[in-house]
N, C-alpha and C positions, 0 to 999 in steps of 0.2 A: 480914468474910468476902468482900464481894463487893470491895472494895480489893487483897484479897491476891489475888482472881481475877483482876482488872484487873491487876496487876502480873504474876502467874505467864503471864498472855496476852501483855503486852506485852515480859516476855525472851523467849517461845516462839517470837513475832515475830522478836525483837532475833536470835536465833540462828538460826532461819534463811532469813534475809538474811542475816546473816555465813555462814554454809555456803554459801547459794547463790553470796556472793561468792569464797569460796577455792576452790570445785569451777569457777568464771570462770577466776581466777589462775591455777589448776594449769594445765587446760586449753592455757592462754594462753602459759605454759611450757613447756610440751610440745610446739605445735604450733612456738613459738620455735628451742626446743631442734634438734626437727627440722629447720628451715629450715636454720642452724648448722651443725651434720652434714653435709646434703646439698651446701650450698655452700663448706666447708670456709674459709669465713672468718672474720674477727676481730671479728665482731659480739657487741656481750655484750645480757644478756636487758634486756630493760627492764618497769617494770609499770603495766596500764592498771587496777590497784583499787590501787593506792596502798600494796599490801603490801609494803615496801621488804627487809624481813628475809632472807626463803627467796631475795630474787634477790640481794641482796650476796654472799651465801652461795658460793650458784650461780657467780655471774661472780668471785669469788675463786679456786673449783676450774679455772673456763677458762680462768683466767690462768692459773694453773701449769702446767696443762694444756700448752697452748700455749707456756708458757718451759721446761716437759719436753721438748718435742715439738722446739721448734729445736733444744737442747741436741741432741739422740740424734740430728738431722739433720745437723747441724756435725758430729758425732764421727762419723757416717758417712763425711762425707765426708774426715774425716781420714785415717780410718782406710784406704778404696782410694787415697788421694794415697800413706800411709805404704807401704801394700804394693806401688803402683804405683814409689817411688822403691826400694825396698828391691833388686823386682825388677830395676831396671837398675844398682842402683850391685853386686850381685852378679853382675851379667851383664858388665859391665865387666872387670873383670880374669880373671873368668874365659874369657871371648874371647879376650882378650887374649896366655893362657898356647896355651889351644888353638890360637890363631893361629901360635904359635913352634914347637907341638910340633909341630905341622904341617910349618914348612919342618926343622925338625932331621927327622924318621924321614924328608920326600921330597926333598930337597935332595940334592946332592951338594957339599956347605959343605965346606969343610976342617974337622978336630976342633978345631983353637982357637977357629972359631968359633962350631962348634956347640957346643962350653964357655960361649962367652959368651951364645947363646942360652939355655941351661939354666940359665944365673945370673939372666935375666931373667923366665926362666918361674919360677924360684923367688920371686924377687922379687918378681909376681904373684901368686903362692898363698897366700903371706905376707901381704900385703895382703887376698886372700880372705878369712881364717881371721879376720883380727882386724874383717870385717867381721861375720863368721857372730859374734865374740865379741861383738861389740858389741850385738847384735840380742839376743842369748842375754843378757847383763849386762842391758839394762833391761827385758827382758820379766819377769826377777826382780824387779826393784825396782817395776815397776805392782805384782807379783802379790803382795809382801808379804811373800818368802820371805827377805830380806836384811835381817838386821838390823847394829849397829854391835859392832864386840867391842873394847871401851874398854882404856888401858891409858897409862900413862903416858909418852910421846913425848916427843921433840926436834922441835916444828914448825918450827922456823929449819933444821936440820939434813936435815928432808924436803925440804924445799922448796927447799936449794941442790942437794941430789941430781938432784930434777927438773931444773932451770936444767943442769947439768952435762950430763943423758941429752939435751936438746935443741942443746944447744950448737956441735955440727957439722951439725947440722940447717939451722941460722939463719946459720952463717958460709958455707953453699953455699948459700944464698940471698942472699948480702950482705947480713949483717944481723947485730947484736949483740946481746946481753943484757947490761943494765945490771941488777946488783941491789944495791939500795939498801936498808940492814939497819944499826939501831945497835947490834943484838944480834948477840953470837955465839952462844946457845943459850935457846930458852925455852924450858921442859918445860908441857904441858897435856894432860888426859885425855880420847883422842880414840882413832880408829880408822885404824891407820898404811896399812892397803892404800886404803882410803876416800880417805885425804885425798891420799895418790898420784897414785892416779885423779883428781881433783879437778883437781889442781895438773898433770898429765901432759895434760887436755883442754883447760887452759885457754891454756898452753902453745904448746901445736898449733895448737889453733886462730889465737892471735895470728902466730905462725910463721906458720899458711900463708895468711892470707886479710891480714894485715895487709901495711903496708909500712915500711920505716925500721926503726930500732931496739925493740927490747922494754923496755919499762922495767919492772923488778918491785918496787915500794917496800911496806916492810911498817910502819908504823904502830901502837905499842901504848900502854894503859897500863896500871892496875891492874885494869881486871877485863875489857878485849878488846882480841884485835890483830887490826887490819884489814890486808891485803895486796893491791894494785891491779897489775893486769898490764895496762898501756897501749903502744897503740903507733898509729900512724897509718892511716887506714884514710879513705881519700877517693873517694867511691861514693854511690848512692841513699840515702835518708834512713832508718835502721834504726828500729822500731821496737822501742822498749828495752823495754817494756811485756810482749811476747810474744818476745823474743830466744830465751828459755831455754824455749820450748815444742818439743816434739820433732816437732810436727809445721808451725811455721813455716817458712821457706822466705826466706831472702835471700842475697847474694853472699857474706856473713861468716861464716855456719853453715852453709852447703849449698852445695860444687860438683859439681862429677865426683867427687873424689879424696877425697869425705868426706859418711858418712852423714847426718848434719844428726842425730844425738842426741851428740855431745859436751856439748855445752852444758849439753843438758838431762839429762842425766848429774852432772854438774857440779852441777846446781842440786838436784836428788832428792837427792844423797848430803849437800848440805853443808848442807840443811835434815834431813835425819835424822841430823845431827852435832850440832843444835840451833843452827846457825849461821844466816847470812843473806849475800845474793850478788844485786848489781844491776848495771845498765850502764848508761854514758853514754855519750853520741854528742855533740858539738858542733861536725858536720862535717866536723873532719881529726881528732878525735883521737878512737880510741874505745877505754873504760877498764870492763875488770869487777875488780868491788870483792868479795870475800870477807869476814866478818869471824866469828868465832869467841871464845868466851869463853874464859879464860886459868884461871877460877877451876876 
């Protein structure tokens, strides 16, 4: 009897000393915690009783915490650079129009030339519209409303059509398109407006920001064909890593004359194709790779 006393004394002990030590800990966390908060730094908790558990825990949550916290910072500032560009590359030609319609209604021009001002303001508006569409097409594709409507294609057949729509594009730039195909038709089940787009951004883009010739080699075998649109491109060191992000910013994806979401257009569609699409740079030559399953 007096054994079991002496033991039921000595847990009653044992517990609280441990209480007193985790009402320490808590405490000790708290007042941590608080420092943390007020000075809004990267300190994590540390512990003076040795209870290692509740502070892993803890400084687990402050890391995400903190890798949330830059995340939703960066896309902050994404997002005013995205609407800060949006606003000037839309303010651009429409300036541009109102500029013309200006001297056409106060001018005393002859009418041939204010014909040919009104070819230019069109010209203008034009370019408008497919900036407004462009903005309009991936605000769809963040939000989820676009999906793919499959259907059995000619992907050789798209794809010389695109080369064809650009092809006076590139000979008034001095410039050619090579395309390089051992096939004259491979049929694969895919989505024919999607891969236009695709193959229409990709295009353009080497048209306008590249130099020299277009080369377009498509590469298959039994169950994917890959297709590379290369052309020379000699300028700052691109990185290929974030090329195809819509809110990147280099000489190849972003001038005046181009909202910087081709690319990334490009890249959303032909990954919800189930495909895959990267780049390389090695100085002078820079090449995006498409590639797409056949089966």
């Amino acid at each position: 009897m007096i054994l079991f006393a002496v033991i039921s004394g000595c847990a009653a002990v044992f517990m609280l000393v441990l209480l007193i030590i985790k009402k320490f800990e808590i405490r000790s966390i708290k007042n941590q915690l608080d420092r943390i908060s007020a000075s809004d730094s990267n300190e994590l908790l540390h512990s003076d009783c040795g209870g290692a558990n509740l502070i892993n825990i803890i400084n687990s949550l402050l890391k995400e915490m903190r890798k949330s916290k830059a995340i939703y910072l960066q896309k902050r500032n994404d997002i005013e650079q995205m609407m800060a560009n949006i606003s000037h590359d839309l303010r651009t030609p429409l300036t541009s129009a109102m500029g013309y319609m200006d001297i056409i209604i106060n001018s005393d021009l002859p009418q041939d030339e204010k014909d040919r001002e009104i070819v230019i303001v069109q010209q203008r508006l034009l370019r408008l519209e497919e900036l407004i569409n462009s903005f309009f097409e991936f605000s769809k594709i963040i939000s989820g409303d676009k999906s793919p409507e499959r259907e059995k294609i000619d992907i050789i057949g798209i794809l010389q059509e695109c080369i064809a729509h650009y092809y006076d594009d590139c000979c008034a730039r001095n410039q050619e398109i090579h395309f390089k195909c051992r096939r004259e038709k491979l049929n694969i089940c895919s989505d024919e407006k999607m891969l236009v787009r695709i193959f229409d951004n990709l295009i353009s883009n080497a048209c306008r920001h590249g130099s020299g010739d277009l080369i377009v080699s498509v590469n298959e075998n039994a169950e994917n064909i890959r297709i590379i649109f290369e052309n020379e491109f000699i300028g700052s060191r691109i990185n290929t890593d974030r090329i195809f992000d819509e809110f990147y910013k280099t000489d190849i994806s972003r001038t005046g004359e181009n909202t910087g979401l081709g690319l990334a257009i490009a890249k959303q569609f032909t990954e919800m194709l189930g495909g895959k699409i990267s780049a390389s740079h090695d100085g002078k030559v820079f090449a995006i790779t498409v590639e797409f399953s056949v089966k």
